[in-house]
MDAnalysis code that builds the backbone (N, CA, C; Angstrom):
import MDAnalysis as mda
import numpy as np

u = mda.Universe.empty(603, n_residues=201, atom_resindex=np.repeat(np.arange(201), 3), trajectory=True)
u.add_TopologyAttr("name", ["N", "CA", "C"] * 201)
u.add_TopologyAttr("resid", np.arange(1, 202))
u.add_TopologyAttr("resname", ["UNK", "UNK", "UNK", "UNK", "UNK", "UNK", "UNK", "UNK", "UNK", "UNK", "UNK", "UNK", "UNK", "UNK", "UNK", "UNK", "UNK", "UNK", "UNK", "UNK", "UNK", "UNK", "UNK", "UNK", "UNK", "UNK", "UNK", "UNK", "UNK", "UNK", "UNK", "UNK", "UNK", "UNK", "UNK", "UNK", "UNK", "UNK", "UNK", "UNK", "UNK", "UNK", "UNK", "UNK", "UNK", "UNK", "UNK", "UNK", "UNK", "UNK", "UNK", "UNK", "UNK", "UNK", "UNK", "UNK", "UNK", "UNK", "UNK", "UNK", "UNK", "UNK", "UNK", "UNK", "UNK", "UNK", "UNK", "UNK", "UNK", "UNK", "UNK", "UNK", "UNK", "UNK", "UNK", "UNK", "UNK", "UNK", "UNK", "UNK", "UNK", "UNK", "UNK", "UNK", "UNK", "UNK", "UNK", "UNK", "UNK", "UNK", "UNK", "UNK", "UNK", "UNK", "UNK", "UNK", "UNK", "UNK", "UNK", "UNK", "UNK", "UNK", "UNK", "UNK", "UNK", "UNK", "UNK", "UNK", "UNK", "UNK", "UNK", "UNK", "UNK", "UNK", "UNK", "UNK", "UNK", "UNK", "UNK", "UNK", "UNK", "UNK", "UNK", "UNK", "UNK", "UNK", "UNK", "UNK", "UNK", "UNK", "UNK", "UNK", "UNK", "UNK", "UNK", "UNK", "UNK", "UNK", "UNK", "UNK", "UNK", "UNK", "UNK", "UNK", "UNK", "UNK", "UNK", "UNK", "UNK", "UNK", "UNK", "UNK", "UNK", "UNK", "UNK", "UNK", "UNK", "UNK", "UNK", "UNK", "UNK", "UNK", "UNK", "UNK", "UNK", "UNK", "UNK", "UNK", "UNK", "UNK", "UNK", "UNK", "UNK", "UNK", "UNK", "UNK", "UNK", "UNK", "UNK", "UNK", "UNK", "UNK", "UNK", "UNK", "UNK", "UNK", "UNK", "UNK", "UNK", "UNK", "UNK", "UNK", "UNK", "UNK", "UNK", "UNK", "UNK", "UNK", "UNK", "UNK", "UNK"])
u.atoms.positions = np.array([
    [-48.377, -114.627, -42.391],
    [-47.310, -114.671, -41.396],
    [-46.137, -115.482, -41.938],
    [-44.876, -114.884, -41.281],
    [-43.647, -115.641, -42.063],
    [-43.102, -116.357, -40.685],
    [-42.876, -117.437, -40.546],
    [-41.845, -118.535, -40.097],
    [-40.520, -118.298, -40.184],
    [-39.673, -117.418, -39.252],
    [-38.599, -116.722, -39.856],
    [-37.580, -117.571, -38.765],
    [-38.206, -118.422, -37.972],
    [-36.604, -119.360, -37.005],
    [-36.415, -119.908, -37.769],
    [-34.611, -120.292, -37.572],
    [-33.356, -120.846, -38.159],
    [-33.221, -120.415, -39.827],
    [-33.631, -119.272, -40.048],
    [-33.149, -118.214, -40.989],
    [-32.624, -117.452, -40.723],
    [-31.806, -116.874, -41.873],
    [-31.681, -114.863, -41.403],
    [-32.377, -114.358, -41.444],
    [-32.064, -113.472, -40.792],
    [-32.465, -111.772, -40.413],
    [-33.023, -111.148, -41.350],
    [-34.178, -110.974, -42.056],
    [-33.931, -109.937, -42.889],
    [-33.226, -108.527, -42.728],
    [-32.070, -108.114, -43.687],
    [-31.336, -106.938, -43.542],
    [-32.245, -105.510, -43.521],
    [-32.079, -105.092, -43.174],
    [-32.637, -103.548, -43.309],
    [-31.892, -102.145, -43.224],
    [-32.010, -101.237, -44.169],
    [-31.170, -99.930, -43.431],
    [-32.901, -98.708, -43.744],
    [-32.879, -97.900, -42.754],
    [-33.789, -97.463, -42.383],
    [-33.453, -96.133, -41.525],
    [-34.082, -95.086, -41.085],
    [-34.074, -93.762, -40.454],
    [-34.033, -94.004, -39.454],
    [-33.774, -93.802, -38.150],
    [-33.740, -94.315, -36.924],
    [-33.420, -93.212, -35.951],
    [-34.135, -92.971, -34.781],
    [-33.472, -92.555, -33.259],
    [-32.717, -93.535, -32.593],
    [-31.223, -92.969, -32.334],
    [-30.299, -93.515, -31.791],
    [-30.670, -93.403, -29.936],
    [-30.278, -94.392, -29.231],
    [-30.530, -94.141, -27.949],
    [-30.025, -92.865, -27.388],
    [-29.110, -92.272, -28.247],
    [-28.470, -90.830, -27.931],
    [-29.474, -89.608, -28.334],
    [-31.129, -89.858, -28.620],
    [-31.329, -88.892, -28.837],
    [-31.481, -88.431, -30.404],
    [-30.015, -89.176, -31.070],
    [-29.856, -88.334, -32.532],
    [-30.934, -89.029, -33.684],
    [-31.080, -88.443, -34.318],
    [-31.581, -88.918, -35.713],
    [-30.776, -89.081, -36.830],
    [-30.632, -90.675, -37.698],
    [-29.673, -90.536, -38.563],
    [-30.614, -91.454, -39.089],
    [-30.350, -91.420, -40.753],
    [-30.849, -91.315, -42.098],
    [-30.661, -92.959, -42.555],
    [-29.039, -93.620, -41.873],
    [-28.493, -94.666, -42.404],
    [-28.636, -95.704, -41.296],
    [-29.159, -95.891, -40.294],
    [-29.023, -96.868, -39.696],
    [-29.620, -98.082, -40.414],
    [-28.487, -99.263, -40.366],
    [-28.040, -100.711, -41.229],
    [-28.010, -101.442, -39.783],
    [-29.224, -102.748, -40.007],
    [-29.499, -103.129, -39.013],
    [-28.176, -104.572, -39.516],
    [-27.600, -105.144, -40.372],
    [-26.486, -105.920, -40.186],
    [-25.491, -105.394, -39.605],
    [-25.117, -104.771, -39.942],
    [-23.755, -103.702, -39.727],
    [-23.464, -103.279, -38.005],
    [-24.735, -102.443, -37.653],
    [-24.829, -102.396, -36.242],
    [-25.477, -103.643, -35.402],
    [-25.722, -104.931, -35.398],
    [-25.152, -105.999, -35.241],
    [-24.823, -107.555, -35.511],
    [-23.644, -106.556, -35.870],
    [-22.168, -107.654, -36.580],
    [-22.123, -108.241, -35.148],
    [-22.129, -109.814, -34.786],
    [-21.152, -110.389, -33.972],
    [-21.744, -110.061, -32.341],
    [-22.753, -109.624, -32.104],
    [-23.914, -109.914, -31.120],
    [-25.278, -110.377, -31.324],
    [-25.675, -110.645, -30.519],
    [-27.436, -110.647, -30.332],
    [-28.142, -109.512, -30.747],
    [-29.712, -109.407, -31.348],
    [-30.220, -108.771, -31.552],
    [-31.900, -108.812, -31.193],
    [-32.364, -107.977, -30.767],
    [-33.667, -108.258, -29.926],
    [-34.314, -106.933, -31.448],
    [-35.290, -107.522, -32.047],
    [-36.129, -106.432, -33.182],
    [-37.356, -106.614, -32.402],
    [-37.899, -105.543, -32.034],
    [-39.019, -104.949, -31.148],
    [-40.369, -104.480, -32.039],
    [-41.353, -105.300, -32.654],
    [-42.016, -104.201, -33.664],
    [-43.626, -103.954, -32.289],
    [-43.831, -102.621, -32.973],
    [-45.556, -102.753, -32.272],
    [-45.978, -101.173, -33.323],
    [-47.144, -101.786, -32.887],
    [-47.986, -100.921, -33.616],
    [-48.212, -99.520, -33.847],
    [-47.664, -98.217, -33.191],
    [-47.669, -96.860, -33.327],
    [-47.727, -96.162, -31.975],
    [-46.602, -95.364, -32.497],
    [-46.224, -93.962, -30.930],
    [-47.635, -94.114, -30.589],
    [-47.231, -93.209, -29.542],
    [-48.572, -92.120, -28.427],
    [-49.605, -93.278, -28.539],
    [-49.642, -94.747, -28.556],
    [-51.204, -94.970, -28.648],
    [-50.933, -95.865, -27.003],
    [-51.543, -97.021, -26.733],
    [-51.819, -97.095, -25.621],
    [-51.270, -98.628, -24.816],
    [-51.445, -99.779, -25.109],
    [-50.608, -100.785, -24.955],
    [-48.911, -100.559, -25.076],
    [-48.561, -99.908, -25.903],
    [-47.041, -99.811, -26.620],
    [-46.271, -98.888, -25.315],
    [-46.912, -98.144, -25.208],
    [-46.079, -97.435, -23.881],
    [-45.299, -97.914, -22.903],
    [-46.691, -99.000, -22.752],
    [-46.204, -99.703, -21.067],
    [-44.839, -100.591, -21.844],
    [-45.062, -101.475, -23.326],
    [-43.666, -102.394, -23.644],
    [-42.513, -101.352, -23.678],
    [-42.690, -100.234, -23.969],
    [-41.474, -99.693, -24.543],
    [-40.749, -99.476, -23.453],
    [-41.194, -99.114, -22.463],
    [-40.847, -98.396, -21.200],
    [-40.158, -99.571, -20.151],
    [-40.844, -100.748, -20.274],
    [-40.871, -102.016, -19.235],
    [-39.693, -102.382, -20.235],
    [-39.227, -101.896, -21.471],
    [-37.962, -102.518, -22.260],
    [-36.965, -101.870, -22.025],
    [-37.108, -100.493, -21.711],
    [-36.125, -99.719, -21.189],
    [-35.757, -99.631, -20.053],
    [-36.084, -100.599, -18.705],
    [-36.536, -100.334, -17.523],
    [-35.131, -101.280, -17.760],
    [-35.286, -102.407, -18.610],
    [-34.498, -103.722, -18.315],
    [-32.889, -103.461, -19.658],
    [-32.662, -102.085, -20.118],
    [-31.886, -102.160, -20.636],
    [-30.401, -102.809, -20.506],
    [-30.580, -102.530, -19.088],
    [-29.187, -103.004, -18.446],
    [-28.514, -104.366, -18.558],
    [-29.833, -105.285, -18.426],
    [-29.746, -106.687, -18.547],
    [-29.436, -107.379, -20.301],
    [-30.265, -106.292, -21.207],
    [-29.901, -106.520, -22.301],
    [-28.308, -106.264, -22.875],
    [-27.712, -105.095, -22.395],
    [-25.888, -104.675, -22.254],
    [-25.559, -105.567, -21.992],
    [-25.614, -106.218, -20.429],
    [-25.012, -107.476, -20.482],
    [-24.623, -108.319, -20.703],
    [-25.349, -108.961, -21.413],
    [-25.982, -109.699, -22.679],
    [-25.264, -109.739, -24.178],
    [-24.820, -108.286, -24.133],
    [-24.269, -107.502, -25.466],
    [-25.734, -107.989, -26.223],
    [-26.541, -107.642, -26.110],
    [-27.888, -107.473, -26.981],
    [-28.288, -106.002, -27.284],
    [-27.911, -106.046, -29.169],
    [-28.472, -104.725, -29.175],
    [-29.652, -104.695, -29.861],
    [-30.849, -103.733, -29.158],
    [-32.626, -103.764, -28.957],
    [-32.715, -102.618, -29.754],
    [-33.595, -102.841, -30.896],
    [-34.503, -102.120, -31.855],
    [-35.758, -102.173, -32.115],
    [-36.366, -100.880, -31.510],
    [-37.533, -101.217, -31.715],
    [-38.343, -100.595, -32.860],
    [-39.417, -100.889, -33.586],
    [-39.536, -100.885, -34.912],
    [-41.451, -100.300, -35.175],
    [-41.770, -99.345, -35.727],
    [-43.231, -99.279, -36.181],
    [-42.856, -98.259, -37.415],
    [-44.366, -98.631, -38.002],
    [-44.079, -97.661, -38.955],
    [-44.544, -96.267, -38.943],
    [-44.344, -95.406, -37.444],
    [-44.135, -93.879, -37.068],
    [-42.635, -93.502, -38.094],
    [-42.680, -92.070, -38.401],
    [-41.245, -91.576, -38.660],
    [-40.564, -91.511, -37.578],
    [-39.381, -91.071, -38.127],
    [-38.169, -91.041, -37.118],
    [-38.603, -89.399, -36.417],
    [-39.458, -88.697, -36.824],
    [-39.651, -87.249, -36.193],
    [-40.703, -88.000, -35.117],
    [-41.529, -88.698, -35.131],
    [-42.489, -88.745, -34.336],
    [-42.004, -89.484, -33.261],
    [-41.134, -90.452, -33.442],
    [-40.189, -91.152, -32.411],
    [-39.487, -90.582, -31.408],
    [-39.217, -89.462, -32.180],
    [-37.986, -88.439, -31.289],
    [-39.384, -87.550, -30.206],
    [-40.704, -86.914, -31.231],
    [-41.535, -86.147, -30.204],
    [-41.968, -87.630, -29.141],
    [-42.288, -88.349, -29.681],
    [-42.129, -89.634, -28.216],
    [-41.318, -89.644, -27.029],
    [-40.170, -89.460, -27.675],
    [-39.464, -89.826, -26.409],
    [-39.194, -88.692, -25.184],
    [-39.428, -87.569, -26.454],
    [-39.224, -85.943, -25.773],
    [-40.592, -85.994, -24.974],
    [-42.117, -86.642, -24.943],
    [-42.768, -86.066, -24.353],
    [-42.818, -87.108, -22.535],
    [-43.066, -86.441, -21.399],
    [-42.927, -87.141, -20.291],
    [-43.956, -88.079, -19.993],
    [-43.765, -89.238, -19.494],
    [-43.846, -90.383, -19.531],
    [-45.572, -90.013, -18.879],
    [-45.706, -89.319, -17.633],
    [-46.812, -88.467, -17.064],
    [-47.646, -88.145, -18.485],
    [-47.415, -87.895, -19.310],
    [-48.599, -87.166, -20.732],
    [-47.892, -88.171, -21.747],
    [-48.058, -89.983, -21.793],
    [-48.340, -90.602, -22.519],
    [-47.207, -90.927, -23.550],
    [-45.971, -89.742, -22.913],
    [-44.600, -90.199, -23.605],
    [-43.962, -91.508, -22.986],
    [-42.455, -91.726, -23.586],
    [-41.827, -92.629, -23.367],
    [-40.695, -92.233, -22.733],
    [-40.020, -91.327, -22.923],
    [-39.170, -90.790, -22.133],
    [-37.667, -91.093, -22.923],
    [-36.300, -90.561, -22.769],
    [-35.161, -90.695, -23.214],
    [-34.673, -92.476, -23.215],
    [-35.658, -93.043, -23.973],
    [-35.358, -94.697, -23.649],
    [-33.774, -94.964, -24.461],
    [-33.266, -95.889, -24.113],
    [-32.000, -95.965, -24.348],
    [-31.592, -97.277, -25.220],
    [-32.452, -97.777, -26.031],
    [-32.237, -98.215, -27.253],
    [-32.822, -97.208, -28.542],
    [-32.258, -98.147, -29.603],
    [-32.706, -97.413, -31.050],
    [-34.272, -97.855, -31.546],
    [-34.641, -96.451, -32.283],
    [-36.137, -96.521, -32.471],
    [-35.965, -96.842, -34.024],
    [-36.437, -97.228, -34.993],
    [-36.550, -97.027, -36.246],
    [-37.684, -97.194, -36.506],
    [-37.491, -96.332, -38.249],
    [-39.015, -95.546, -38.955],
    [-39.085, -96.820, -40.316],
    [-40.019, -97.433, -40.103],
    [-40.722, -98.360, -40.939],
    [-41.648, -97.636, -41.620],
    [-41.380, -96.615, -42.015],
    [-42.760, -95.476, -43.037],
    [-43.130, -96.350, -43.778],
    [-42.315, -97.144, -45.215],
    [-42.820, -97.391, -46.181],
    [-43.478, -99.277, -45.520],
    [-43.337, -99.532, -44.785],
    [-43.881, -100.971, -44.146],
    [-43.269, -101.862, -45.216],
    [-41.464, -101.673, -45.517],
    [-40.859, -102.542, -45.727],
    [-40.330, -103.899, -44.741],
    [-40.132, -103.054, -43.463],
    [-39.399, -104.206, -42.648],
    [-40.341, -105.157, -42.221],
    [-41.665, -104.621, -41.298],
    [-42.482, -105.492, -41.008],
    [-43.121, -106.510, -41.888],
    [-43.150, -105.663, -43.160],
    [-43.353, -107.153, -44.156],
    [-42.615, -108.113, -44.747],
    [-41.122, -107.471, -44.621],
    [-39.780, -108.255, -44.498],
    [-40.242, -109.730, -43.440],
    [-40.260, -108.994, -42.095],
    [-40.591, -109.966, -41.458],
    [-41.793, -111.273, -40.699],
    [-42.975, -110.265, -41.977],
    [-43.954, -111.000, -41.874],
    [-44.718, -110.848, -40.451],
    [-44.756, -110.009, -40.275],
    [-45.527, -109.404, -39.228],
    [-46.426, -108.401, -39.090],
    [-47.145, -107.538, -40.029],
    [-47.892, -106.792, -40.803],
    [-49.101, -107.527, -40.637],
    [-50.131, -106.122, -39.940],
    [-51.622, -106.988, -39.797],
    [-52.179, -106.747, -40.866],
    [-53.044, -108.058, -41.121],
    [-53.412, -107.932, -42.614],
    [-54.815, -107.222, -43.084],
    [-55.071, -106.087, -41.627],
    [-55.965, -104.984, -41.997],
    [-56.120, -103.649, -41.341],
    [-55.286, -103.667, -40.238],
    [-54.981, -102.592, -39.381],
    [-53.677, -101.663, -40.082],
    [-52.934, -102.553, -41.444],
    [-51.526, -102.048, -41.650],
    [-50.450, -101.324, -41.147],
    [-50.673, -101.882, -39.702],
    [-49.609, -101.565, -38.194],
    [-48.527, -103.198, -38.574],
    [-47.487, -102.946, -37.650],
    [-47.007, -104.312, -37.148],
    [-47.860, -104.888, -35.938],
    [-47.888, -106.244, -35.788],
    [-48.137, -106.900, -34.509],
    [-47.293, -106.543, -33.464],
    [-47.378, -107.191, -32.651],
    [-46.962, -106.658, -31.225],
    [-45.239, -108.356, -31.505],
    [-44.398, -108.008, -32.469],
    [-43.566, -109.381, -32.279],
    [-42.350, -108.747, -31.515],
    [-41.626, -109.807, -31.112],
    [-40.298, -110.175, -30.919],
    [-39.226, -110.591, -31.614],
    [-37.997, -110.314, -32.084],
    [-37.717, -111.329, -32.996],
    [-36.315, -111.391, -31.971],
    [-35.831, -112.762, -31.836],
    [-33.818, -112.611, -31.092],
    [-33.382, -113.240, -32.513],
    [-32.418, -112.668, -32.679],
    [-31.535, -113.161, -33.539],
    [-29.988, -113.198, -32.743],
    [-29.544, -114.393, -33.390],
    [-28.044, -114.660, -32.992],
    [-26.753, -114.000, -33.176],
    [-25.775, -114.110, -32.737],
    [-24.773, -113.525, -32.962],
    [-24.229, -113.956, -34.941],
    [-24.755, -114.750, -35.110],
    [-23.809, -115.586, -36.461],
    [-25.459, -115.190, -37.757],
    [-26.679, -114.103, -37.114],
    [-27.340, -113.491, -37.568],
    [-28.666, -114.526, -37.908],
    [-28.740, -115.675, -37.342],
    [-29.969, -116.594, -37.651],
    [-31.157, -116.160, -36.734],
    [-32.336, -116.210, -37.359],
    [-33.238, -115.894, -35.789],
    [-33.759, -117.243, -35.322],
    [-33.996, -117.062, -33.549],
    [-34.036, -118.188, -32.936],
    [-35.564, -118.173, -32.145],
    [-35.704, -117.191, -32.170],
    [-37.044, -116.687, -31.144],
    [-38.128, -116.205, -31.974],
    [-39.023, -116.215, -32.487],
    [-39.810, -115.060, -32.526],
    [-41.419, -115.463, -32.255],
    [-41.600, -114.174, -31.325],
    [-43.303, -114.639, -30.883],
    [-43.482, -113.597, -31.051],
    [-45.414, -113.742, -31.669],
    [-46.080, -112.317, -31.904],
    [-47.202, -112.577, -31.185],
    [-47.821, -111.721, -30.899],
    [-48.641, -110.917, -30.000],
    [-49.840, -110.264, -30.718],
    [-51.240, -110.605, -30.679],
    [-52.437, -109.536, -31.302],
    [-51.919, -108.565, -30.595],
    [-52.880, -107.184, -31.412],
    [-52.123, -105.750, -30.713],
    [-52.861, -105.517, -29.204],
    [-53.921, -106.053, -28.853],
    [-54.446, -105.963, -27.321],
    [-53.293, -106.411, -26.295],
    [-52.785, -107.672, -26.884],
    [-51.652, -108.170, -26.120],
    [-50.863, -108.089, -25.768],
    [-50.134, -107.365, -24.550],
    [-48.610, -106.958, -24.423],
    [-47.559, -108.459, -24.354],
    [-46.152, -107.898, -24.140],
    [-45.378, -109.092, -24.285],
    [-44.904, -108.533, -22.892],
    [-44.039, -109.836, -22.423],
    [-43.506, -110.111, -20.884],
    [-42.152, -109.619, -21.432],
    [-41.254, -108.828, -21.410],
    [-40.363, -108.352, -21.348],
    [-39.049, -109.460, -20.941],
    [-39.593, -109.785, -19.348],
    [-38.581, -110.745, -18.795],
    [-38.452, -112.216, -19.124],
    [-39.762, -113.116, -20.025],
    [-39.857, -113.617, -20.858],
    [-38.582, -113.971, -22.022],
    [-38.531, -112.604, -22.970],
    [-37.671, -112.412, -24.079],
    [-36.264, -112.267, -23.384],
    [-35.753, -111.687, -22.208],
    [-34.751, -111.789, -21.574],
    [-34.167, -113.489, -21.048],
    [-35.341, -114.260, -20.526],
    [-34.976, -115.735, -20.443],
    [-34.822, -116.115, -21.590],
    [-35.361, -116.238, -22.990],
    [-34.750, -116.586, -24.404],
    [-33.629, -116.210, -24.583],
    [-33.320, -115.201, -24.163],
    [-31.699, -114.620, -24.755],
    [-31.038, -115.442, -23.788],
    [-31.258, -115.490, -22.338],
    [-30.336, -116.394, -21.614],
    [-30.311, -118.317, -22.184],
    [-31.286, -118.578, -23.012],
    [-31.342, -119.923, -22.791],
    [-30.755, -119.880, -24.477],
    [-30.654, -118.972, -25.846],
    [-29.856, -118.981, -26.963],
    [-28.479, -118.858, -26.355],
    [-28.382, -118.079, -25.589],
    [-26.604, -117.793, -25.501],
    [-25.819, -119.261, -24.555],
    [-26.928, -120.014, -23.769],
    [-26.406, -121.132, -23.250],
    [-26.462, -122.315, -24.057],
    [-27.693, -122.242, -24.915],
    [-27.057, -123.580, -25.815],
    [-26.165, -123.367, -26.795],
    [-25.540, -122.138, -26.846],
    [-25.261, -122.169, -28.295],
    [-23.431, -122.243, -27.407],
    [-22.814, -121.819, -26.334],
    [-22.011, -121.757, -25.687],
    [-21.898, -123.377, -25.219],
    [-23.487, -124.043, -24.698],
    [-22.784, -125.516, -23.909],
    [-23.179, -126.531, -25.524],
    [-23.677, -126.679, -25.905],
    [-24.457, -127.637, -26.719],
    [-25.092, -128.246, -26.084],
    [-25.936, -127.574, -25.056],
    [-26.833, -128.715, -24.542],
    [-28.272, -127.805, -24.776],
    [-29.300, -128.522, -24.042],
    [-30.993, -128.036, -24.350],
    [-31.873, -127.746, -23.156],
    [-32.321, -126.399, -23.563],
    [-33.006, -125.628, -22.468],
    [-34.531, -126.174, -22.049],
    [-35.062, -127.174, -21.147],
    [-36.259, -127.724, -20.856],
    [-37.071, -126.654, -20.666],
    [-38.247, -127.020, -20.374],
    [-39.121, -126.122, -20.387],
    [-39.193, -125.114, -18.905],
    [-39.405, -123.998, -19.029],
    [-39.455, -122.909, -17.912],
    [-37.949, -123.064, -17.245],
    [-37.042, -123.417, -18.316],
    [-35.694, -123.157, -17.649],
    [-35.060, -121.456, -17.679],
    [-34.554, -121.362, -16.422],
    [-33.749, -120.187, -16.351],
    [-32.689, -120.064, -15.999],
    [-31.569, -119.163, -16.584],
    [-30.214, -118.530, -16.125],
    [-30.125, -119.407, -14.720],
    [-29.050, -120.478, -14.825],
    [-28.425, -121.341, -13.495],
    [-28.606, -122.181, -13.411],
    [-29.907, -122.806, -14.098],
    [-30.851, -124.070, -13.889],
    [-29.831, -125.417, -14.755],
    [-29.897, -126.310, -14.348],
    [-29.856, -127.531, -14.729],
    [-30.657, -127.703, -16.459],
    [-29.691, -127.737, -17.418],
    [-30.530, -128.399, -18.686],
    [-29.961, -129.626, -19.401],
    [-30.018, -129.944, -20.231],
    [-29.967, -131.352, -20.664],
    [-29.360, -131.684, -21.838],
    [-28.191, -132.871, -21.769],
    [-27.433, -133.170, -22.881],
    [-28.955, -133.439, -24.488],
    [-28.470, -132.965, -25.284],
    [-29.782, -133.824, -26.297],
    [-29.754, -135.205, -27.016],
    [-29.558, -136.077, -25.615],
    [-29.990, -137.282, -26.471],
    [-30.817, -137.997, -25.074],
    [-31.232, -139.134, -25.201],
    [-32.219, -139.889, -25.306],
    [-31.820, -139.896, -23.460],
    [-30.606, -140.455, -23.171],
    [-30.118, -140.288, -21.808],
    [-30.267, -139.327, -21.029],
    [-29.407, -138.039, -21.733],
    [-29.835, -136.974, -21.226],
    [-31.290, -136.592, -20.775],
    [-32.277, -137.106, -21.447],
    [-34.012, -136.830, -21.009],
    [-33.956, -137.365, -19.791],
    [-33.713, -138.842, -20.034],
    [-34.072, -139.431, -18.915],
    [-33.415, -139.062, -17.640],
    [-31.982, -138.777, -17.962],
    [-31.366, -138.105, -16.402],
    [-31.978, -136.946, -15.902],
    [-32.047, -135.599, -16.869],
    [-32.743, -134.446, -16.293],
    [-34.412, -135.110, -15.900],
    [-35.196, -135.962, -16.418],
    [-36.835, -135.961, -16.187],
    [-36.721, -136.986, -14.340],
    [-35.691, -137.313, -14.592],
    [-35.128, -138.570, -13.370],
    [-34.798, -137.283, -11.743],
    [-34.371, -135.861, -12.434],
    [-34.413, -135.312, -10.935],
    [-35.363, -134.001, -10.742],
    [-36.037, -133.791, -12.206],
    [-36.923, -132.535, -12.179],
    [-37.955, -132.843, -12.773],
    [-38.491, -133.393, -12.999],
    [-40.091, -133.839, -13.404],
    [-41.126, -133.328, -12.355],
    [-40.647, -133.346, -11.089],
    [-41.867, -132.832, -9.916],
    [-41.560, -131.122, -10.324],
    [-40.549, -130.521, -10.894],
    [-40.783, -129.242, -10.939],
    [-41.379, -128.396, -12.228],
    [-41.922, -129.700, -12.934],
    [-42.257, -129.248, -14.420],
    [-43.600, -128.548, -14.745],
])
């Protein structure tokens, strides 16, 4: 496993389904995002059975990710043909449906081992997360055995609590969310925030 917070991104260009449906040959995961957030989605292979419910519960919440300007890629090593019969088949017979981020084809299991997330006997990806920043460092990343799904709305509070410290300079306490009260980072600051929220910790 690789330790990839407060590094870059590893770069990638790779085959990909565009949320439009299309298939293109060149999708460059720097390039498409320059100067936003980036949510890299890996799990383990189309049509199988945990992955459905993330892909779907990720597309459910696309809206919140726009918002955000977070653009979501999600990543296995299926081709880009099998991605596309994914999305084409209905959600009723085990498809995913017209989800509205980009899919990409990890065939040769460059990226996942880019990012150190490659099981080291199933030769799937784990079930990770990765956020990366607008200025391209990653800040987040949690992985998941493949039994394990991820909380969707979870990775949505990370993106809210990167885009607020990196906007206030201050620090996101624990189980903080979008509105909440967080804390200058020094020694005062603890003590003022633990001085009116400690009973809610």
């Amino acid at each position: 496993m690789t330790v990839l917070v407060g590094r870059s991104a590893p770069d990638f260009k790779a085959s990909a389904v565009l949320a439009s449906g299309e298939i293109i040959n060149d999708y460059h995961f720097a390039e498409r995002t320059k100067g936003k957030e980036a949510l890299v989605f890996f799990y383990p292979l189309d049509f199988t059975f945990v992955c459905p419910t993330e892909l779907i519960a990720l597309d459910k919440r696309m809206a919140e990710f726009q918002a955000r300007n977070v653009e979501v890629i999600a990543v296995s090593i299926d081709s880009q043909f099998t991605h596309a019969a994914w999305r084409n088949t209905p959600v009723n017979k085990g498809g995913i449906g017209a989800v509205k981020y980009t899919m990409v084809a990890d065939v040769n299991h460059s990226i996942c081992q880019a990012y150190g997330v490659e099981h080291p006997t199933a030769s799937v990806a784990f079930r990770a997360a990765v956020l990366v920043d607008a200025n391209g460092l990653v800040r987040s990343q949690i992985i998941n055995d493949l039994p394990i799904g991820r909380d969707v709305d979870e990775i949505l509070r990370l993106v809210d609590a990167i885009q607020f410290a990196n906007k206030h300079g201050e620090v996101c306490p624990a189980g903080w969310q979008k509105g909440e009260k967080a804390m200058k980072p020094t020694s005062e600051g603890v003590s003022a925030y633990l001085s009116d929220n400690v009973d809610v910790l």
